[in-house]
C-alpha positions as CSV (number, residue, x, y, z in Angstrom):
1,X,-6.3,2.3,-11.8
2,X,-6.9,0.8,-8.4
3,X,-4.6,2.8,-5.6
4,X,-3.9,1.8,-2.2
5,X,-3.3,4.4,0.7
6,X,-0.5,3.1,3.5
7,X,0.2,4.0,6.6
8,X,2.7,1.9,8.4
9,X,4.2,2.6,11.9
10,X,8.1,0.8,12.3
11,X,8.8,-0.1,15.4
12,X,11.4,2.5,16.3
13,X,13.3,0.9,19.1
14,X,17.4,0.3,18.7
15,X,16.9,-3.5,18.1
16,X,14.8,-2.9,15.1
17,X,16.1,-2.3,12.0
18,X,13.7,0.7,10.2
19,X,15.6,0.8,6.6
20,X,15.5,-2.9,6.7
21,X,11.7,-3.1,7.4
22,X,10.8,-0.5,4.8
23,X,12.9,-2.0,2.0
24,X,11.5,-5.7,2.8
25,X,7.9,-3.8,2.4
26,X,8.9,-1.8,-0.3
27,X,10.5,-5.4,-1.9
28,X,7.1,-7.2,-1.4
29,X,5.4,-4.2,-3.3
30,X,7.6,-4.6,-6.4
31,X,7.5,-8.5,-6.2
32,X,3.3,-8.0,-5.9
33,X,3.7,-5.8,-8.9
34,X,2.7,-2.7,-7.5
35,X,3.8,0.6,-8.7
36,X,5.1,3.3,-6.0
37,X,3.2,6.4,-7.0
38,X,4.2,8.3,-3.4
39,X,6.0,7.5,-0.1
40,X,6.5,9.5,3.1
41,X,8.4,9.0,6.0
42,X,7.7,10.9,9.4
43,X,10.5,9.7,12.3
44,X,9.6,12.6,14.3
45,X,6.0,10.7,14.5
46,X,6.6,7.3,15.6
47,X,8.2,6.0,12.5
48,X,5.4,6.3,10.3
49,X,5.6,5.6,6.7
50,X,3.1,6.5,4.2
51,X,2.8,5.1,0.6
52,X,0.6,5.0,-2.5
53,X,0.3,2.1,-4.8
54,X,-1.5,1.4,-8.2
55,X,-1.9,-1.8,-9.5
56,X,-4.1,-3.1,-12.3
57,X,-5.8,-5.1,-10.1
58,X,-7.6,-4.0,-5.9
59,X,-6.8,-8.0,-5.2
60,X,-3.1,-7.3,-6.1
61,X,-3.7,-4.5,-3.7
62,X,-5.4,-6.6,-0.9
63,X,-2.7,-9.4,-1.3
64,X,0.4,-7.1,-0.4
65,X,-1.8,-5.9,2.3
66,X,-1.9,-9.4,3.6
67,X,1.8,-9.8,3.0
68,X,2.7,-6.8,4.7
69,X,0.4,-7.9,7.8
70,X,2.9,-10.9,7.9
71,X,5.7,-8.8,8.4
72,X,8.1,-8.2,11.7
73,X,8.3,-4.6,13.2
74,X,5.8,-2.9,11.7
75,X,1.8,-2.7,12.2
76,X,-0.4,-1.6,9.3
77,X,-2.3,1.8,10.9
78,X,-4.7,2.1,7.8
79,X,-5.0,0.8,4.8
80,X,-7.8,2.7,2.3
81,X,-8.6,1.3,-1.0
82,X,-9.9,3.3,-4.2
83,X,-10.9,2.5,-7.4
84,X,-10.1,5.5,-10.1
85,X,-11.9,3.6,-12.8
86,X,-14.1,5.8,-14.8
87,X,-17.6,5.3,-14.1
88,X,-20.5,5.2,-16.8
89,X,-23.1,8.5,-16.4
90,X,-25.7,7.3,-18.5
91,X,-26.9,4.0,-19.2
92,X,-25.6,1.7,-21.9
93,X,-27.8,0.3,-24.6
94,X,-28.2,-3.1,-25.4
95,X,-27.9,-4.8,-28.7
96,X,-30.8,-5.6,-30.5
């Protein structure tokens, strides 16, 4: 199943709400219909928060990317994309 690996940095300054940014990227993850496999949260290194999501789909992925790059108080630090399909080791053979 496609995954996507997140790291966000929330702006830590005392007009920003962080709980309020992470749910309103962790609301456009469900509403994307993403699955949370893991999340992370490092305050002691600039408000970092790390998640990874499956989907059945990589342009589910790519479109909460593209939401979350819309959102306020928070900048996208990387975004990696893999594809845990199996992959065929030998050659398929084609009907006769």
């Amino acid at each position: 199943m496609p995954a996507l690996h997140l790291a966000l940095r929330l702006d830590g300054s005392t007009l920003s709400d962080t709980f309020g940014s992470l749910e309103w990227v962790l609301a456009n993850a469900r509403r994307t219909g993403l699955s949370l496999q893991q999340m992370s949260f490092d305050a002691g290194r600039a408000n970092v928060a790390r998640l990874i999501c499956q989907a059945d789909t990589v342009e589910l992925l790519e479109l909460f990317v593209r939401r979350v790059a819309h959102g306020v108080d928070l900048e996208i630090v990387d975004a990696e994309f893999t594809d845990e399909r199996p992959t065929l080791t030998e050659p398929e053979a084609l009907a006769a």
